[in-house]
SERO-4910 file (N, C-alpha, C, O; in steps of 0.05 Angstrom, whole numbers):
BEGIN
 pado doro    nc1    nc2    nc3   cac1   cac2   cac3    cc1    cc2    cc3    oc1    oc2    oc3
  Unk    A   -452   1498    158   -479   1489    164   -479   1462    178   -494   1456    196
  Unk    A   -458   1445    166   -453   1415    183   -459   1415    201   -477   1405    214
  Unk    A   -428   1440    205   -421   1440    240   -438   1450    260   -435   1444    283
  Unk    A   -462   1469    251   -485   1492    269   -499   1468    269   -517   1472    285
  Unk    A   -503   1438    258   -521   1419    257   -515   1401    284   -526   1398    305
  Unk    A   -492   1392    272   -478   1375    300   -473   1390    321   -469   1376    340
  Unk    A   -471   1419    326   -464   1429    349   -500   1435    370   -505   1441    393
  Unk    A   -515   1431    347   -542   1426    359   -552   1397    371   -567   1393    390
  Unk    A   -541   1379    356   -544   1356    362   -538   1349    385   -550   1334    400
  Unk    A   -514   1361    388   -504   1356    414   -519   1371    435   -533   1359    452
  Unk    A   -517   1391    435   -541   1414    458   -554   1394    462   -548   1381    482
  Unk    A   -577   1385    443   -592   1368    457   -591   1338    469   -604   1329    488
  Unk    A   -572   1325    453   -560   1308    480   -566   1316    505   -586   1313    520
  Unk    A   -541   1326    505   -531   1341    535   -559   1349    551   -566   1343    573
  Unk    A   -579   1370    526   -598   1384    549   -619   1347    562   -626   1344    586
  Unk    A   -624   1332    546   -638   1308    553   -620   1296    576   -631   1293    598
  Unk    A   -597   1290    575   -584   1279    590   -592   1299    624   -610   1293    639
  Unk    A   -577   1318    626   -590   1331    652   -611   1335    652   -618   1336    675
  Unk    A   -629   1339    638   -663   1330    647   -669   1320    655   -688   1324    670
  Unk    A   -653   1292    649   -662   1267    666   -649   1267    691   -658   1254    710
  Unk    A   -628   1280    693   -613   1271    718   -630   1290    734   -638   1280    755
  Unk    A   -639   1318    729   -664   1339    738   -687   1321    744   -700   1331    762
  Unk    A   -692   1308    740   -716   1288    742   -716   1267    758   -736   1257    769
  Unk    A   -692   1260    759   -697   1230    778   -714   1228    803   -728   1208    806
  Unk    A   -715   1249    823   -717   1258    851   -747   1250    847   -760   1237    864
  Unk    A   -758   1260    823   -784   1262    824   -800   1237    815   -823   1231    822
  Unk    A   -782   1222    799   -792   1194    778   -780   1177    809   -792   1156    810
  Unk    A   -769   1179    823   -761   1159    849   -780   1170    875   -781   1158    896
  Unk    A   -791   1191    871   -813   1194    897   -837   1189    883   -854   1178    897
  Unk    A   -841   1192    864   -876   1186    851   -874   1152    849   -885   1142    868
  Unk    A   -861   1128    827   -850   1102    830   -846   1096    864   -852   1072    868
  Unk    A   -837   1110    891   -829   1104    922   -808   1085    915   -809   1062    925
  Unk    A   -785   1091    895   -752   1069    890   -739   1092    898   -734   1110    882
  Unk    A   -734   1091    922   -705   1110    929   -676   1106    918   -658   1122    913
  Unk    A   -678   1077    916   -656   1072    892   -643   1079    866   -620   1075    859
  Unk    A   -667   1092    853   -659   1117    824   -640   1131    840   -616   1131    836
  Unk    A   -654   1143    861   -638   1167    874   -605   1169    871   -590   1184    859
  Unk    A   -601   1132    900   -576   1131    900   -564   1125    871   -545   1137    861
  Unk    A   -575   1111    863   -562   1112    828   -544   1129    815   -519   1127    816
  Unk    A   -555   1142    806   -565   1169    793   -540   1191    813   -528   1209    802
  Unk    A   -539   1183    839   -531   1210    847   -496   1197    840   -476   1212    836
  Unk    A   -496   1160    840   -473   1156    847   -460   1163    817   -436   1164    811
  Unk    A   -483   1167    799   -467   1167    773   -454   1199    766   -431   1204    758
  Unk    A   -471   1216    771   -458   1239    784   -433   1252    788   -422   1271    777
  Unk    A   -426   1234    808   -406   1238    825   -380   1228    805   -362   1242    796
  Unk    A   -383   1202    802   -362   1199    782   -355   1217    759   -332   1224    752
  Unk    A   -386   1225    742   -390   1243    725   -362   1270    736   -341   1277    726
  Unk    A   -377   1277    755   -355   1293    757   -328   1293    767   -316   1315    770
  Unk    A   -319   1273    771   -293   1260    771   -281   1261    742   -263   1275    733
  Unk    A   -296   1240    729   -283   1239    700   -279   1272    679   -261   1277    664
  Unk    A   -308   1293    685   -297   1309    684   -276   1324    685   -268   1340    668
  Unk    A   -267   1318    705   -240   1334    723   -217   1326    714   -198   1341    713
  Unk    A   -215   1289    703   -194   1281    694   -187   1291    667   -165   1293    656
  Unk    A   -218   1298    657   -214   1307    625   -203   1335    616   -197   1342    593
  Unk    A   -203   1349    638   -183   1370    645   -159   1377    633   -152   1398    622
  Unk    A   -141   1346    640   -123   1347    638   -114   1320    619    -91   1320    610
  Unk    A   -131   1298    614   -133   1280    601   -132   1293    573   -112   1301    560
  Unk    A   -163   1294    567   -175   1308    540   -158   1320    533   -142   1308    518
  Unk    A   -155   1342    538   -150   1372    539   -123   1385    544   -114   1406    534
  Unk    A   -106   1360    567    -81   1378    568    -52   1346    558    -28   1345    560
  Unk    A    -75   1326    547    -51   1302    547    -37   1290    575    -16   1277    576
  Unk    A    -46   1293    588    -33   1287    610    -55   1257    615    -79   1262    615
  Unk    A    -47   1232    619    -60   1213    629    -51   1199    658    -35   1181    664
  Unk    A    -64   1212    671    -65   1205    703    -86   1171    712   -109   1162    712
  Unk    A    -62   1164    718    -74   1133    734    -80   1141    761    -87   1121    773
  Unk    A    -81   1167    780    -88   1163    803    -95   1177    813    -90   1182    836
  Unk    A   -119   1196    793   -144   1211    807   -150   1199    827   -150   1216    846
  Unk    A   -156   1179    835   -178   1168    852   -155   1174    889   -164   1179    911
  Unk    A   -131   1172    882   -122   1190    907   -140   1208    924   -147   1207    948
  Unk    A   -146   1230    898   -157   1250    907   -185   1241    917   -194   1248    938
  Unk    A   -202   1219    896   -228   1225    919   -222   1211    943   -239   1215    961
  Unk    A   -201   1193    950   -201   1176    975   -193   1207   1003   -203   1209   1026
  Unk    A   -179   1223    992   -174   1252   1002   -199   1256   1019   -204   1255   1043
  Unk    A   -217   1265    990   -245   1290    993   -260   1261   1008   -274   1270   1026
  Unk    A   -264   1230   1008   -275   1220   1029   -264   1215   1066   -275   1214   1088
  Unk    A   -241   1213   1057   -222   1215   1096   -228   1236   1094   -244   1234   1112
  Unk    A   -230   1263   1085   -232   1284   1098   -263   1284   1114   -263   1297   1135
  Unk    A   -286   1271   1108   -306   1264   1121   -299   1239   1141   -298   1239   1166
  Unk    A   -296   1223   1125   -292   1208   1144   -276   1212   1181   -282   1205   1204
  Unk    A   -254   1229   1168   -237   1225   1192   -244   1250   1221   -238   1248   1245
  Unk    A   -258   1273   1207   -261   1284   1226   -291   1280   1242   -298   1292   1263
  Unk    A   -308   1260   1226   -329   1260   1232   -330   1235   1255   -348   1231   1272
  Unk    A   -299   1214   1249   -288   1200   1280   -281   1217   1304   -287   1205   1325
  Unk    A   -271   1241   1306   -266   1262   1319   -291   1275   1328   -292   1282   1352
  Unk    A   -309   1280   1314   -337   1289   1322   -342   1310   1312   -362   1321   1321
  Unk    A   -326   1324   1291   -326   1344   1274   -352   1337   1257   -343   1320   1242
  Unk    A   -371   1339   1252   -394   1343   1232   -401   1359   1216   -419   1355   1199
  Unk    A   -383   1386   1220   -393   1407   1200   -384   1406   1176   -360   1407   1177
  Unk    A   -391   1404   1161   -385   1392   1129   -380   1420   1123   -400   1422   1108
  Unk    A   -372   1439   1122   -355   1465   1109   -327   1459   1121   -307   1463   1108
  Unk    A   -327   1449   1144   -304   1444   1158   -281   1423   1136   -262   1423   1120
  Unk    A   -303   1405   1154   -292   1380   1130   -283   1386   1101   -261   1379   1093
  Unk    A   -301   1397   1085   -296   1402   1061   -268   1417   1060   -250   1405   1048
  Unk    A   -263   1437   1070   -250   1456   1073   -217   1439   1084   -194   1444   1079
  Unk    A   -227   1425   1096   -195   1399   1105   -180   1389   1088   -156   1389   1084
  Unk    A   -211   1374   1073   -203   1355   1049   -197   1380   1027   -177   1372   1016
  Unk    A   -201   1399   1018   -186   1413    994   -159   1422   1012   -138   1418   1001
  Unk    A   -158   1431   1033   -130   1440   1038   -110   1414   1038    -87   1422   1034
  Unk    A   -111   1392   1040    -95   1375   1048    -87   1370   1011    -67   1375    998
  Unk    A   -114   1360   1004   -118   1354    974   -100   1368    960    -85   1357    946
  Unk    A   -100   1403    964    -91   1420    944    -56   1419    951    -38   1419    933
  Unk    A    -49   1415    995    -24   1400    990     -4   1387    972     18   1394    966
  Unk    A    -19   1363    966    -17   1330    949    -13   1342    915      5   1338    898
  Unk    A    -33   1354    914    -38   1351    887    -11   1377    875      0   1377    853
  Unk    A     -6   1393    896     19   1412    888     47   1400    894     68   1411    887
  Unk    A     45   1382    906     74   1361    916     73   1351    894     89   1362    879
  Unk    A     59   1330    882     51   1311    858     56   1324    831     74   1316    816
  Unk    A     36   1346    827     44   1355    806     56   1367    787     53   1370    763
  Unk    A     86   1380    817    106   1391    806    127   1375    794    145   1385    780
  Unk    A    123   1342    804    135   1325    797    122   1319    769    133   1326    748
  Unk    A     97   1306    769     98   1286    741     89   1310    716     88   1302    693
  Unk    A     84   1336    724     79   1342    702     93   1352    674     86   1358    651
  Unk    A    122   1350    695    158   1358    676    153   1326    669    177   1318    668
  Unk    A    138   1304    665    147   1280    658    117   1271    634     93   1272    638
  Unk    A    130   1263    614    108   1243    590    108   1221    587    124   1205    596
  Unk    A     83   1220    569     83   1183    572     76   1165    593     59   1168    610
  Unk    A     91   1146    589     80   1121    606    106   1136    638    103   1130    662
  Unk    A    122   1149    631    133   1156    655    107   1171    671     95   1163    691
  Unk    A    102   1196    657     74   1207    677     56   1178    690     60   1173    713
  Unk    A     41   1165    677     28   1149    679     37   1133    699     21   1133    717
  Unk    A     55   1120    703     66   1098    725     69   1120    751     62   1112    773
  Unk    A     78   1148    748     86   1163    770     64   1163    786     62   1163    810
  Unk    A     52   1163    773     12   1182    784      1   1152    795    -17   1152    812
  Unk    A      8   1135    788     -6   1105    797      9   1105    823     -2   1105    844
  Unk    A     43   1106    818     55   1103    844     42   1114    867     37   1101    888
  Unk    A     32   1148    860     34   1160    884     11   1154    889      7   1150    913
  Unk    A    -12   1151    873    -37   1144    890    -31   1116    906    -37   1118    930
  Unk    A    -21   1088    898    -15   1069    911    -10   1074    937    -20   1062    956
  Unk    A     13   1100    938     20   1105    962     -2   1117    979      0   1116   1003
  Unk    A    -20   1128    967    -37   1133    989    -58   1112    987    -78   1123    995
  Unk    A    -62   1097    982    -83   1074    984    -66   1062   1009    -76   1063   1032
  Unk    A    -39   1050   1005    -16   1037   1027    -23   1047   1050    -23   1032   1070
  Unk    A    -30   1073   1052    -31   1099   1079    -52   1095   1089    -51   1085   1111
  Unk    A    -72   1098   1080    -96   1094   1086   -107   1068   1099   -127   1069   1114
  Unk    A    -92   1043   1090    -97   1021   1100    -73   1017   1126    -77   1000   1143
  Unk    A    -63   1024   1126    -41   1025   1155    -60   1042   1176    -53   1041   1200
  Unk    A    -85   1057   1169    -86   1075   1196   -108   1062   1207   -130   1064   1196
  Unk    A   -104   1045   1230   -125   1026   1237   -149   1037   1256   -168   1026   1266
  Unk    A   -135   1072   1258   -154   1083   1281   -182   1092   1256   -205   1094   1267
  Unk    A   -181   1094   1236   -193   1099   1214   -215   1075   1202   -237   1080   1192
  Unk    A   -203   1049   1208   -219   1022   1203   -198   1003   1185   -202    980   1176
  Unk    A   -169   1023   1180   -156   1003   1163   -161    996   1141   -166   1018   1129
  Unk    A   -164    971   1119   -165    971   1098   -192    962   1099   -198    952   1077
  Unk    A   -217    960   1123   -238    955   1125   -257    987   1114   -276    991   1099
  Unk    A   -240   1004   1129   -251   1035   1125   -274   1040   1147   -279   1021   1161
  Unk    A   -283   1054   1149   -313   1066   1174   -331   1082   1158   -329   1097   1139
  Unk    A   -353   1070   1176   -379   1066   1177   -377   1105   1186   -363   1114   1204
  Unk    A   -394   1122   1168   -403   1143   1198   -415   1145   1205   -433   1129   1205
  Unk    A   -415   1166   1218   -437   1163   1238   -463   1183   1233   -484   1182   1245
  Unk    A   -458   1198   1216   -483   1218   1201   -478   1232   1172   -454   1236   1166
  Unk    A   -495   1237   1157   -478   1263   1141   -470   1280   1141   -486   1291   1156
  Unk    A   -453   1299   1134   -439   1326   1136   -465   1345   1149   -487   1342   1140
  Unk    A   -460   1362   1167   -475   1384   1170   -473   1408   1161   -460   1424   1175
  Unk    A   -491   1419   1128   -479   1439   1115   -498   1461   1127   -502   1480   1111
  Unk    A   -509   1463   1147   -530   1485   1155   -552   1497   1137   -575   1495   1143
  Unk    A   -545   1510   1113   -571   1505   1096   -574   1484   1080   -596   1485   1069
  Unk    A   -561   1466   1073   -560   1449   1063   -560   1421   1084   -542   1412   1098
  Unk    A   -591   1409   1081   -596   1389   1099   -579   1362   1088   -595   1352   1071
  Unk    A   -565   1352   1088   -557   1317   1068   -567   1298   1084   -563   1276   1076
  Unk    A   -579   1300   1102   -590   1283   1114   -613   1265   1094   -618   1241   1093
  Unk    A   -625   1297   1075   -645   1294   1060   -637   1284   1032   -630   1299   1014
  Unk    A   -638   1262   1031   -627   1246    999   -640   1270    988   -623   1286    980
  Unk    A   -660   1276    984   -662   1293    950   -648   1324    949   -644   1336    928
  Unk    A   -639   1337    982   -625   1355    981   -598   1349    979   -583   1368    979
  Unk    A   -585   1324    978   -566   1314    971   -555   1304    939   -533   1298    930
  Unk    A   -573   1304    934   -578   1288    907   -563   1322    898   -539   1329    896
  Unk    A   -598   1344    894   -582   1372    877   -562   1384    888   -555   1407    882
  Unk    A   -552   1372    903   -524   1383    918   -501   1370    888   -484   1379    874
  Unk    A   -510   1351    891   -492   1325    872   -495   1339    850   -472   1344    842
  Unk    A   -513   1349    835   -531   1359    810   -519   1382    801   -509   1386    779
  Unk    A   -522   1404    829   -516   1431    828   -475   1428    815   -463   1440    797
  Unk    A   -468   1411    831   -434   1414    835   -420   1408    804   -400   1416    793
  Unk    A   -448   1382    795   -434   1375    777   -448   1405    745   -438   1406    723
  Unk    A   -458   1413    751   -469   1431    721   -452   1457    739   -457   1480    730
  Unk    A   -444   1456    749   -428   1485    755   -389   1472    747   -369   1486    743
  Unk    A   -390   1444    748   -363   1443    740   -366   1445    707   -347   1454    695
  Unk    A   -388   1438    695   -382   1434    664   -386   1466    655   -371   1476    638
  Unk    A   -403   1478    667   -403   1515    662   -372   1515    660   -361   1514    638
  Unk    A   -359   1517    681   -331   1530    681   -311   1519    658   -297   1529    641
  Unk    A   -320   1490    666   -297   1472    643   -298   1487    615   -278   1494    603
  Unk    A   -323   1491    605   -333   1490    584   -336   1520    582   -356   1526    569
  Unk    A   -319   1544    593   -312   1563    592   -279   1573    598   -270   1595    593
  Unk    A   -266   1552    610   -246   1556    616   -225   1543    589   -205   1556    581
  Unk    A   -229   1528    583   -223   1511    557   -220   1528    524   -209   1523    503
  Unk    A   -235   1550    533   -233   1567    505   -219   1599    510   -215   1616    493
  Unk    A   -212   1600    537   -197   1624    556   -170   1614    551   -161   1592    544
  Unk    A   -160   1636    555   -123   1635    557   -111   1617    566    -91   1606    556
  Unk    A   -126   1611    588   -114   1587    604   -122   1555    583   -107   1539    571
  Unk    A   -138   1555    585   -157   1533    564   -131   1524    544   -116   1505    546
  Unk    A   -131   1554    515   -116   1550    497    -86   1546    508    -69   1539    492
  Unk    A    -80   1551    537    -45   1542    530    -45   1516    538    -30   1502    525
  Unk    A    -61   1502    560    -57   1472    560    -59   1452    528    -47   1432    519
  Unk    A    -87   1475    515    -84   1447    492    -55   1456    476    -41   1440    466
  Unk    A    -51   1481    476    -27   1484    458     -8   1472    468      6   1462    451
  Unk    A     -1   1467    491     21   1451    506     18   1421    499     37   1408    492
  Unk    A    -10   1411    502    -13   1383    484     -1   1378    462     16   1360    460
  Unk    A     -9   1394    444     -2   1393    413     25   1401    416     35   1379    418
  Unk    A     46   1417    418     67   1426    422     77   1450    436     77   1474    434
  Unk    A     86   1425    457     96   1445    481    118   1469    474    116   1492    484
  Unk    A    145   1458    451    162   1473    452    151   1494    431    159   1517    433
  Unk    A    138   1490    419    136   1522    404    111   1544    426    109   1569    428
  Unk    A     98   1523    440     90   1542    461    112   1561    482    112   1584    490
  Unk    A    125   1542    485    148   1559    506    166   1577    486    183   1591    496
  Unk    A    163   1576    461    179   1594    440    161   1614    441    173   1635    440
  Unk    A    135   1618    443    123   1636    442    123   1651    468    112   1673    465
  Unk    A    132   1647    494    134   1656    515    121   1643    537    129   1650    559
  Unk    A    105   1627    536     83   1606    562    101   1596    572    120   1584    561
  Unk    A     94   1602    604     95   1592    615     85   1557    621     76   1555    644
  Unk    A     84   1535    610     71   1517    608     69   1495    629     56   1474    632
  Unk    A     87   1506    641     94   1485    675     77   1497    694     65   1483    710
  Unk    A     73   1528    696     50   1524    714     27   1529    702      9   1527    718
  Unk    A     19   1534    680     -7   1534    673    -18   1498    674    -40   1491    682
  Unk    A      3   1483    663     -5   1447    670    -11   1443    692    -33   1433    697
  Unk    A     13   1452    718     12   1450    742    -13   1463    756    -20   1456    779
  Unk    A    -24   1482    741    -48   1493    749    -76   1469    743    -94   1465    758
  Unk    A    -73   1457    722    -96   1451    712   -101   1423    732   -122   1414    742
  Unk    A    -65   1412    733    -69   1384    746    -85   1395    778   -104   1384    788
  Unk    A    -74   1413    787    -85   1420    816   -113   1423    827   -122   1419    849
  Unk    A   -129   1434    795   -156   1447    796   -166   1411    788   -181   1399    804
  Unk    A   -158   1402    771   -167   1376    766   -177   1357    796   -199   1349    805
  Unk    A   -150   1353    805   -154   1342    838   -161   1358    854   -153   1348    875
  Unk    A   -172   1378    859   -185   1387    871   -222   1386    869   -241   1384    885
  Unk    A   -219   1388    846   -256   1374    838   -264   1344    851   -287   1338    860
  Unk    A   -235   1322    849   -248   1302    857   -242   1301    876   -239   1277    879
  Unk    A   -232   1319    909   -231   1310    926   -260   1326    931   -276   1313    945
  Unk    A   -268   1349    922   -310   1345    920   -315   1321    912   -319   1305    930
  Unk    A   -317   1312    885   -326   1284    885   -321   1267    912   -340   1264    927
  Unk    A   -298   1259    918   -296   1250    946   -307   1246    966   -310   1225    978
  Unk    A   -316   1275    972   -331   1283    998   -358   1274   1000   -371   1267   1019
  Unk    A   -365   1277    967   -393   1275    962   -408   1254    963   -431   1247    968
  Unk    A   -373   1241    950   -386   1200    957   -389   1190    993   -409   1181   1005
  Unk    A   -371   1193   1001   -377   1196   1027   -390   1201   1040   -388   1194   1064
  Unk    A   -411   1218   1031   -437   1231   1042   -453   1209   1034   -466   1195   1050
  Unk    A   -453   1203   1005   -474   1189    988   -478   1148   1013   -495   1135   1026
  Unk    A   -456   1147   1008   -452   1122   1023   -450   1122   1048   -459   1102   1060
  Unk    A   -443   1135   1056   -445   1142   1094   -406   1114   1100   -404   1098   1119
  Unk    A   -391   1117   1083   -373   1107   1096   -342   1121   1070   -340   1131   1047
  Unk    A   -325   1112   1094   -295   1117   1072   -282   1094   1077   -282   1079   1096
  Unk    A   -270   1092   1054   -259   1075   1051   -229   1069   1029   -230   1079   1006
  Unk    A   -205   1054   1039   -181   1056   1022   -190   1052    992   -179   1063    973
  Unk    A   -213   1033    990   -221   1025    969   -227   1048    942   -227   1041    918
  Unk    A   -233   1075    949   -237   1096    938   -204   1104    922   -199   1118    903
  Unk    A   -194   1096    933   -161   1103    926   -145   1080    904   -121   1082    901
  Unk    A   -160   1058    890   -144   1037    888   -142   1050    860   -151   1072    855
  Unk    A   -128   1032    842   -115   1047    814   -139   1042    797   -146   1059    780
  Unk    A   -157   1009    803   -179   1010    790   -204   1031    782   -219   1031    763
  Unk    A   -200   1049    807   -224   1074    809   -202   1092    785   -217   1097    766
  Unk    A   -183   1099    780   -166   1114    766   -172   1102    743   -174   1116    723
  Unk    A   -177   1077    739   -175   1069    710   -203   1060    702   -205   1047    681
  Unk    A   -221   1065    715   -258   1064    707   -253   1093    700   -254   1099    676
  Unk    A   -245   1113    719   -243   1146    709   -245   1145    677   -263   1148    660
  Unk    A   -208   1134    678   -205   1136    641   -222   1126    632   -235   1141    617
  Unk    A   -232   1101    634   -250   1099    610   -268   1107    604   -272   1109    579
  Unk    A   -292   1118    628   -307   1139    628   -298   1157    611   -311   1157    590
  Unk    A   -286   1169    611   -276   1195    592   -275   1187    566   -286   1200    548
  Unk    A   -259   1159    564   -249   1152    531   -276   1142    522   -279   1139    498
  Unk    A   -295   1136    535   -321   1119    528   -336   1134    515   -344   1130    492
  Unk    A   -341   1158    533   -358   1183    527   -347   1196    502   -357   1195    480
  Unk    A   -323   1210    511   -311   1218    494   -293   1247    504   -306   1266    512
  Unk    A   -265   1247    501   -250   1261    521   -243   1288    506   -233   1307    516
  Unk    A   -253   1286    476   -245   1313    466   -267   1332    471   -267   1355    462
  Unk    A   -289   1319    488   -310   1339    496   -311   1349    517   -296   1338    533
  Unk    A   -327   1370    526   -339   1376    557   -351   1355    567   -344   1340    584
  Unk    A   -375   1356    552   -399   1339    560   -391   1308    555   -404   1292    569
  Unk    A   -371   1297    538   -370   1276    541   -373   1253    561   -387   1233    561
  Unk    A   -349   1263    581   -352   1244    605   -370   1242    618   -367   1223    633
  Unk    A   -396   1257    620   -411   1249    642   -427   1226    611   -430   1201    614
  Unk    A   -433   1234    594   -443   1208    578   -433   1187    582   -448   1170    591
  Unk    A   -403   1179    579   -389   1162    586   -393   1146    618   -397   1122    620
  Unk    A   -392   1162    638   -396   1153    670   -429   1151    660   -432   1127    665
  Unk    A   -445   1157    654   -478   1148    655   -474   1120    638   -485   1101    650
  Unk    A   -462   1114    617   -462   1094    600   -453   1073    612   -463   1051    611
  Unk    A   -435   1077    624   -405   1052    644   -422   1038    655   -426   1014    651
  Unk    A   -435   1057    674   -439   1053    711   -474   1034    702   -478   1011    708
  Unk    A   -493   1053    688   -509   1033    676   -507   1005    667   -522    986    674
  Unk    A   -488   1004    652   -476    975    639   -472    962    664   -488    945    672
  Unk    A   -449    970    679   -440    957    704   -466    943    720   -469    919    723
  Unk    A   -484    962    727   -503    953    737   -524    924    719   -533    902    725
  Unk    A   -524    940    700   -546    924    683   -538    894    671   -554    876    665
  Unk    A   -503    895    669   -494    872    665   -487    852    702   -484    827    701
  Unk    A   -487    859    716   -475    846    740   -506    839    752   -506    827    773
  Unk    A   -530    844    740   -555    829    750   -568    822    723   -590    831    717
  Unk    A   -552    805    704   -568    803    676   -578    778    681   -562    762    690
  Unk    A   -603    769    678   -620    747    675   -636    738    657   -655    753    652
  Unk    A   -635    714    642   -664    715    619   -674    692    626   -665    669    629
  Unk    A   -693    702    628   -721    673    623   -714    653    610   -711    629    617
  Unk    A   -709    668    582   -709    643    572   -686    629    558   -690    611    541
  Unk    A   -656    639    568   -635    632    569   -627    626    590   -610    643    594
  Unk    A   -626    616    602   -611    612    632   -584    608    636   -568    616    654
  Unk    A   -583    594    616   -546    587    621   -536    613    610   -515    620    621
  Unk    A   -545    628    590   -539    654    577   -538    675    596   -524    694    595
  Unk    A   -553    671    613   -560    692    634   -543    691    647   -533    713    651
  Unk    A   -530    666    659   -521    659    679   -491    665    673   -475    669    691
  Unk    A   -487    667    653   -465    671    644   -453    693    638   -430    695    644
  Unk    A   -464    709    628   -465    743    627   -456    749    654   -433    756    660
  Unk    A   -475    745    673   -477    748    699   -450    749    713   -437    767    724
  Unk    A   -446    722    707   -416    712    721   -394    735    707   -375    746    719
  Unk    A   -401    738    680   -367    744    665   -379    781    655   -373    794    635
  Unk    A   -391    786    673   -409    816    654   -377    829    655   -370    840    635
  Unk    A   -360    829    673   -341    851    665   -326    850    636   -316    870    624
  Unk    A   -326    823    626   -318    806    599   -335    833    576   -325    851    563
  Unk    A   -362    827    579   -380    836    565   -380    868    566   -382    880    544
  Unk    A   -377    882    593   -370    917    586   -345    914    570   -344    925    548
  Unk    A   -321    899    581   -293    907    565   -304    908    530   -302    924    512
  Unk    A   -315    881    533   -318    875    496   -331    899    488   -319    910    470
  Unk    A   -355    912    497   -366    939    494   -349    966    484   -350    979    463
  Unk    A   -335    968    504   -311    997    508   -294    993    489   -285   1014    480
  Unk    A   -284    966    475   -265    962    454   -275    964    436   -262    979    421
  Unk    A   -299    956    425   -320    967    407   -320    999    396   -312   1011    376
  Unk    A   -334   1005    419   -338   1048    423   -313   1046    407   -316   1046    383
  Unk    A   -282   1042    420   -263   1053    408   -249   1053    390   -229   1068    386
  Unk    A   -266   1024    368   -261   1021    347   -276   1036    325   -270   1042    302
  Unk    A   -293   1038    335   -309   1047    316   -319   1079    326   -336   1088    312
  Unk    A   -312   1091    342   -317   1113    346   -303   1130    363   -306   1136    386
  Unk    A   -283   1138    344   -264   1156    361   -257   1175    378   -237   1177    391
  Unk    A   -273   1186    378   -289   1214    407   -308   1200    412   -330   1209    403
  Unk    A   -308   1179    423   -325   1170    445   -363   1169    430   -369   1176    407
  Unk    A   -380   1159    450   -398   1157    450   -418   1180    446   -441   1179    436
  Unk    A   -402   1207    459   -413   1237    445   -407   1242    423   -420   1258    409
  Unk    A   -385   1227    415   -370   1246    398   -386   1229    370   -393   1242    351
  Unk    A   -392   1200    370   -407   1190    353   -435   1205    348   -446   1201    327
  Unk    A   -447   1223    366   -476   1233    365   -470   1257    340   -485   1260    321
  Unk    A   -447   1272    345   -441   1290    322   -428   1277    297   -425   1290    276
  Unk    A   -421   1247    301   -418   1241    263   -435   1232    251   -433   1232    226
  Unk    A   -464   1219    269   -481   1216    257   -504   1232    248   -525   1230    236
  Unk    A   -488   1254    262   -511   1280    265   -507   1290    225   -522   1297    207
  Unk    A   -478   1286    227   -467   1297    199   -475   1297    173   -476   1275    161
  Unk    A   -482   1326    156   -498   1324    129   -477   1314    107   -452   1318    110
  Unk    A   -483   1304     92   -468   1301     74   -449   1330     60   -434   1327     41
***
């Protein structure tokens, strides 16, 4: 009875949470703040990033420092053909996963025979290396990055139109948590977590566990070179900056914030972060000033102290607190 309690609790989280994100388009054209929009869409996007890491984070133990490879991927893949004069965004899209799905099958045949802080340093390496790459190609803008010159042209899909861009953002991200949050309790699902918990009696049982991992890491980076593309659209530029280890390690915490043993966690987590982020890097009070002023200056001080908090005191994350408080005696 607990558990049919907390597993409601949570539904409705989650269903409030995308309500609102269902809503913004409309609370930012009735208010005329197009700014919810970009907001909102940018939180999204990460949302489904951290998703994707939780894949394999949450779910398969694997802690990757250099998702954000992949969205620097899914953004040069806009970016670079749209220097060329390529505009068709199926095109593009279709670049950035083939190149992406390249990388991420070079990469992940490597770190995923490796644990620990070995995985971890590998996955930082190789994204480094493509941040390094990206800033050497000066026909691109270099470590400045480029401006483009329009948004993707998806033919029924206008992006020109922020709010058809926005449920583009919307649509991608509630069709990744459908799957996640069906694939996770499928064959495939149960051998990554079984490979978490113990790989060798998995492979005593017959799993294959190298490519079912190697599968998950692939599908993982491949979501965020969508994320990628999408930021790229959202911002109208690419940039190396999408690739640095810092974007890999806001991912994690997004996940650990939210909470990584869930579906739905991470996007709680990326809505919680990216809010903070914002809400602390313009904090002002009337009637503190030096207080204000100070926050202001040191807000990254003030999220860290935050996130160390969550993790003290609540071990699945910020969702995962909604189901212990949900809890009957």
């Amino acid at each position: 009875m607990a558990k049919l309690e907390i597993r409601e609790l949570k539904t409705w989280v989650a269903g409030l949470v995308i309500l609102l994100f269902a809503a913004v388009p409309i609370v930012s054209i009735l208010t005329d703040q197009a700014f919810y929009m970009a907001q909102y869409s940018r939180i999204m996007i990460y949302a489904l990033a951290a998703v994707a890491l939780n894949l394999i984070l949450g779910f398969g133990g694997m802690v990757s420092l250099g998702h954000a490879l992949y969205i620097g991927i899914g953004a040069y893949g806009v970016g670079m053909l749209d220097f060329h004069g390529v505009t068709n965004g199926w095109l593009q899209l279709l670049a950035a996963l083939g190149v992406g799905g390249v990388f991420a099958t070079a990469i992940g045949a490597v770190v995923v025979r490796l644990k620990g802080m070995t995985f971890i340093m590998i996955t930082l390496a190789f994204a480094q290396m493509g941040y390094f790459l990206a800033v050497t190609l000066r026909t691109y803008g270099g470590e400045d990055g480029r401006a483009l010159s329009s948004r993707s042209q998806m033919y029924l899909l206008d992006f020109a139109n922020p709010v058809v861009l926005y449920y583009a953002i919307f649509a991608c991200l509630m069709a990744t948590l459908w799957w996640v949050n069906r694939s996770i309790t499928s064959r495939f699902g149960m051998a990554i977590r079984g490979s978490k918990s113990n790989e060798r009696r998995m492979l005593a049982l017959g799993f294959p566990t190298f490519r079912y991992k190697l599968a998950a890491y692939v599908i993982s980076a491949q979501i965020c070179v969508v994320a990628g593309f999408l930021l790229a659209n959202l911002t109208l530029y690419a940039s190396p900056s999408y690739m640095q280890w810092m974007v890999s390690a806001e991912l994690i915490i997004m996940v650990i914030l939210g909470g990584m043993f869930t579906v739905f966690g991470p996007v709680i987590g990326a809505l919680v972060f990216l809010l903070l982020e914002e809400w602390l890097s313009n904090f002002h009070s009337a009637s503190f000033p030096a207080f204000g002023e100070l926050v202001n200056e040191h807000w990254l001080a003030v999220l860290g102290a935050f996130v160390i908090v969550v993790v003290l005191t609540a071990r699945n994350g910020v969702y995962g607190y909604v189901g212990k408080r949900g809890r009957t005696p």
